[in-house]
C-alpha positions as CSV (number, residue, x, y, z in Angstrom):
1,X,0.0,0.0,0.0
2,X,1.2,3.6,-0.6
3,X,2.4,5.9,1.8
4,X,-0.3,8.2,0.3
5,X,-3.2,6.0,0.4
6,X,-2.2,5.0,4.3
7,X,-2.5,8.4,5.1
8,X,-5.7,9.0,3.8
9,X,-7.0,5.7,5.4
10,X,-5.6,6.2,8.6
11,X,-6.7,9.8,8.7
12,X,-10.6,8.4,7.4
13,X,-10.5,6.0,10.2
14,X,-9.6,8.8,13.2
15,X,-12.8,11.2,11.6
16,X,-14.8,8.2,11.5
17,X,-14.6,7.2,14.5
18,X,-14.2,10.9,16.1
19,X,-17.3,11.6,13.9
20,X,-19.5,8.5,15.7
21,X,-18.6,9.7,19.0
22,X,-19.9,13.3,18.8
23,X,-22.6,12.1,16.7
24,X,-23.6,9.0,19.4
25,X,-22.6,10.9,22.7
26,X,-26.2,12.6,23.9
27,X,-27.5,8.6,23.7
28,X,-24.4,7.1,25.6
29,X,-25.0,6.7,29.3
30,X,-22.8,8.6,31.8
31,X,-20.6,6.0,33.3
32,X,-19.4,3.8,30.2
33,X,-18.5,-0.2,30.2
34,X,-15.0,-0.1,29.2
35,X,-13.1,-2.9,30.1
36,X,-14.4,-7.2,29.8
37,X,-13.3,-10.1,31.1
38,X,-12.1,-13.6,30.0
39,X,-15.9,-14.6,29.8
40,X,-17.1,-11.0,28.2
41,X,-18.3,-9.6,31.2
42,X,-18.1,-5.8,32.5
43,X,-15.7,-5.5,35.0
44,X,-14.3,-1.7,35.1
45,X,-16.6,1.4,33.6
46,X,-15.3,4.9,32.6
47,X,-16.4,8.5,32.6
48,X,-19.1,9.7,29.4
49,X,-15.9,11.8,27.7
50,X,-13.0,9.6,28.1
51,X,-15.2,6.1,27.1
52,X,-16.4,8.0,24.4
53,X,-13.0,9.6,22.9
54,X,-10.5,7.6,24.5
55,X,-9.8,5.1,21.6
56,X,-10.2,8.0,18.8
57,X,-7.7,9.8,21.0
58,X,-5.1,7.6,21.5
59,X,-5.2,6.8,17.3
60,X,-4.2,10.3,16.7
61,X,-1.5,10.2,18.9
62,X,-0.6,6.8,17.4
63,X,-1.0,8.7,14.0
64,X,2.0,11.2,14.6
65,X,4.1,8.0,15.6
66,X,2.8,6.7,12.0
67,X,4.2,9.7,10.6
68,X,7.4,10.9,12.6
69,X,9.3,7.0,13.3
70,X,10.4,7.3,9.7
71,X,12.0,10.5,9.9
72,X,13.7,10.0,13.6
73,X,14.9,7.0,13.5
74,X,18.7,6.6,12.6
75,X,18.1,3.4,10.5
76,X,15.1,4.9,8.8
77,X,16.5,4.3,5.4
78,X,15.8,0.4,6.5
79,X,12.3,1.7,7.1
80,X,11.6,2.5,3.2
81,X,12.9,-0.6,2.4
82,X,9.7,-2.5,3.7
83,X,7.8,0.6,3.5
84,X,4.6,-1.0,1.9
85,X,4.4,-3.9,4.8
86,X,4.8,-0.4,7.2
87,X,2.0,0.9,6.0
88,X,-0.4,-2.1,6.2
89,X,0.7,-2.6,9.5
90,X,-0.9,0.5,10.6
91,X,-3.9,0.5,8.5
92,X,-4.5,-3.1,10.0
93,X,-3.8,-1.5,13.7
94,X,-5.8,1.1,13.0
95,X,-8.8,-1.2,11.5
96,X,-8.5,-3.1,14.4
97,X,-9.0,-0.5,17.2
98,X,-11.5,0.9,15.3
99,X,-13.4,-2.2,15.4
100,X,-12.8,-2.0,19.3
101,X,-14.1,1.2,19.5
102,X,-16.7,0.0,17.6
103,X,-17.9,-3.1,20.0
104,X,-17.3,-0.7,23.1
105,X,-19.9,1.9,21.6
106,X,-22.7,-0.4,20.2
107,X,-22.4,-2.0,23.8
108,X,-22.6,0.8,25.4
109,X,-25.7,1.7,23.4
110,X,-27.8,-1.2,24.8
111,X,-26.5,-4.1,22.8
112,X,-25.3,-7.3,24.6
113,X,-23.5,-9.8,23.4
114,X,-19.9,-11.6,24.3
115,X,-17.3,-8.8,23.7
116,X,-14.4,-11.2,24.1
117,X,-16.0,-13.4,21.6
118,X,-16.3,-11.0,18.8
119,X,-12.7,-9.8,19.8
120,X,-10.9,-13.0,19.5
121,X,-11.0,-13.4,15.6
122,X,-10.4,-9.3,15.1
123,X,-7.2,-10.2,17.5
124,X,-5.9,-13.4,15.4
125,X,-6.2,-11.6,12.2
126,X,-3.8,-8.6,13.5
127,X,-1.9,-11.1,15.0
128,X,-0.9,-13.1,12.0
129,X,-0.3,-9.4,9.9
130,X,1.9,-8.7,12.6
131,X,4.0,-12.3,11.5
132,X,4.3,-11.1,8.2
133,X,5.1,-8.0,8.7
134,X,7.7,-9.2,10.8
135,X,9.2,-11.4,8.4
136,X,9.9,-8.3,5.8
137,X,10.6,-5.6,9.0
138,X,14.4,-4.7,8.4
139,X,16.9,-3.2,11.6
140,X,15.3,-0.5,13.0
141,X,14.8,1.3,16.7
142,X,11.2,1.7,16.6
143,X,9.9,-1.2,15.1
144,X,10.2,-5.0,15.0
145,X,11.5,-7.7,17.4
146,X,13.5,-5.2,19.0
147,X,16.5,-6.6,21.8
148,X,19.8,-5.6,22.3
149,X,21.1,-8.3,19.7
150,X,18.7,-8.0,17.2
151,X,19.7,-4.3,17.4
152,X,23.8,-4.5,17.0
153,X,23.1,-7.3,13.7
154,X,21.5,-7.0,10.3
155,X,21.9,-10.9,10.4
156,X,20.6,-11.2,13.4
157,X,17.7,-9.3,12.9
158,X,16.8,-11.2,9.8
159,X,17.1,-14.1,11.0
160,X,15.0,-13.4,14.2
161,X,12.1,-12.2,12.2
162,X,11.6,-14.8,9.7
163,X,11.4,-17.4,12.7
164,X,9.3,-14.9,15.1
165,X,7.1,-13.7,12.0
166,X,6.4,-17.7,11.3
167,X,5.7,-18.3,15.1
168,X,3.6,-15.3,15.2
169,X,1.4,-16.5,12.2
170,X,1.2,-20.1,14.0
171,X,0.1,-18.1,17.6
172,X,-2.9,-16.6,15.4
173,X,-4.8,-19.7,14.9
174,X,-4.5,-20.5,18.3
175,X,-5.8,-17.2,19.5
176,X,-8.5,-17.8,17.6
177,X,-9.4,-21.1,18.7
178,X,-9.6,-19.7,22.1
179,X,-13.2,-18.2,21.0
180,X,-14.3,-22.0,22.3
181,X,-12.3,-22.2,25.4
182,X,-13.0,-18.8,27.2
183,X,-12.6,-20.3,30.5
184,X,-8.6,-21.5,29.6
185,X,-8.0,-18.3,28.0
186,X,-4.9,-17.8,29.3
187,X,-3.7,-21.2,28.1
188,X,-5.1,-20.4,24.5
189,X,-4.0,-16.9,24.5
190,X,-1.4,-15.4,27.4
191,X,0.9,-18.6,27.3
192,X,1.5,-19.1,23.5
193,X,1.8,-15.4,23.0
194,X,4.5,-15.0,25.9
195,X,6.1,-18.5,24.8
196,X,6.5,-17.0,21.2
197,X,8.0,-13.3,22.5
198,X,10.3,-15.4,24.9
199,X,11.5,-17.7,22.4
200,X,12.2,-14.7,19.8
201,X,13.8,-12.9,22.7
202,X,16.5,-16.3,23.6
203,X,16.5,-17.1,20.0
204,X,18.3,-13.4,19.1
205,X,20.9,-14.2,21.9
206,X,21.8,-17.3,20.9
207,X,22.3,-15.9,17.4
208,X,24.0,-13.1,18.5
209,X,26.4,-15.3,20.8
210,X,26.8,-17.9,17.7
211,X,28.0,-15.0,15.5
212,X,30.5,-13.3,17.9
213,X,31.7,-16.1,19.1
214,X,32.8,-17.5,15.6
C-alpha cells in the first residue's frame, strides 16, 4: 500500500470514528463499560468523555508515531525498504482498534453480546499481519523484534524475524481457537503469545552469541 493511500486511510478511520462519538454521545449513558473479562463480562466502567474519545484519542496520537518513526529514527532508510508492509501494519492496527471502538460503543448503546467473543477473531487476524510484517521488517529502533542483539546485527535481525514472524502467524490460529475455550484463556491466549515473544527474545541471543563467538 502507498504511503499516500495509508494516510488518507488512517486519517478516514480517526474522523470516522471521532465523527460516531460526537454524533452518538447525547444517547451514551454517563458512566461507560469499558473494560471485559475472559468470559465477556463488564468488570471496570469509565467516565461519558473519556469512554467515548479515548480510543479515537489515543489513534491520533498513534498517527504522529505513524508519521514521525520514519523520519527520527537513525536506520530509517531500513524503514523505506519495507515501506509497503509499514503501512499495512498501521492500517490493519488502526482497522482493528476501530473495530474495538466500535464493540465498546454499540455496547454501550444497549447491545449485549460476548465482547471477548467478537474480539478474539479481530485479535488473530492482526496477530498473524503482525508475523508477516515481521518477516519483511528490516533493523530499525522503533519497530520490529527489537532486543539488544537483534539491534547491533542485520543478520541477526533477519534471521530473528523470519522465525518470530512464522511463530507469530502459528500463535494466530490458536488465538482464535480460544473463542471456544473462554474459561482456559490464558492457556489459549497469554501462554502461547509469551512463549513466542520469549523464544524470539532467547533465540536473538543465541544468534547473536553464535556470531561473535565465531
Amino acid at each position: 500500500m502507498s504511503t499516500k493511500v495509508t494516510n488518507i486511510v488512517l486519517l478516514v478511520v480517526i474522523v470516522i470514528s471521532f465523527g460516531a462519538g460526537v454524533g452518538l454521545y447525547p444517547s451514551l449513558p454517563d458512566q461507560m463499560a469499558s473494560h471485559w473479562n475472559a468470559a465477556g463480562a463488564v468488570d471496570d466502567y469509565m467516565g461519558k468523555f473519556w469512554g467515548t474519545f479515548l480510543l479515537p484519542t489515543i489513534m491520533l496520537m498513534m498517527l504522529v508515531l505513524y508519521f514521525i518513526i520514519p523520519k527520527i529514527d537513525p536506520l530509517g532508510k531500513n524503514i523505506g525498504d519495507f515501506r509497503k508492509y509499514y503501512n499495512l501494519f498501521w492500517v490493519f492496527l488502526f482497522l482493528f482498534m476501530a473495530y474495538v471502538f466500535k464493540l465498546t460503543i454499540l455496547w454501550n448503546l444497549g447491545w449485549q453480546f460476548d465482547f471477548t467473543l467478537l474480539l478474539m477473531p479481530a485479535l488473530a487476524v492482526l496477530w498473524f499481519c503482525l508475523g508477516v510484517f515481521l518477516k519483511r521488517a528490516k533493523r530499525n529502533w522503533f519497530v520490529g523484534i527489537r532486543t539488544p542483539w537483534t539491534l547491533s546485527s542485520d543478520l541477526v535481525w533477519d534471521k530473528t524475524h523470519q522465525v518470530g514472524g512464522r511463530l507469530f502467524q502459528v500463535t494466530a490460529p490458536i488465538i482464535l481457537i480460544s473463542i471456544w475455550f473462554q474459561d482456559k484463556l490464558f492457556y489459549f491466549l497469554f501462554i502461547p503469545v509469551m512463549a513466542t515473544i520469549l523464544f524470539c527474545v532467547i533465540y536473538s541471543y543465541i544468534l547473536y552469541w553464535r556470531e561473535n563467538k565465531s
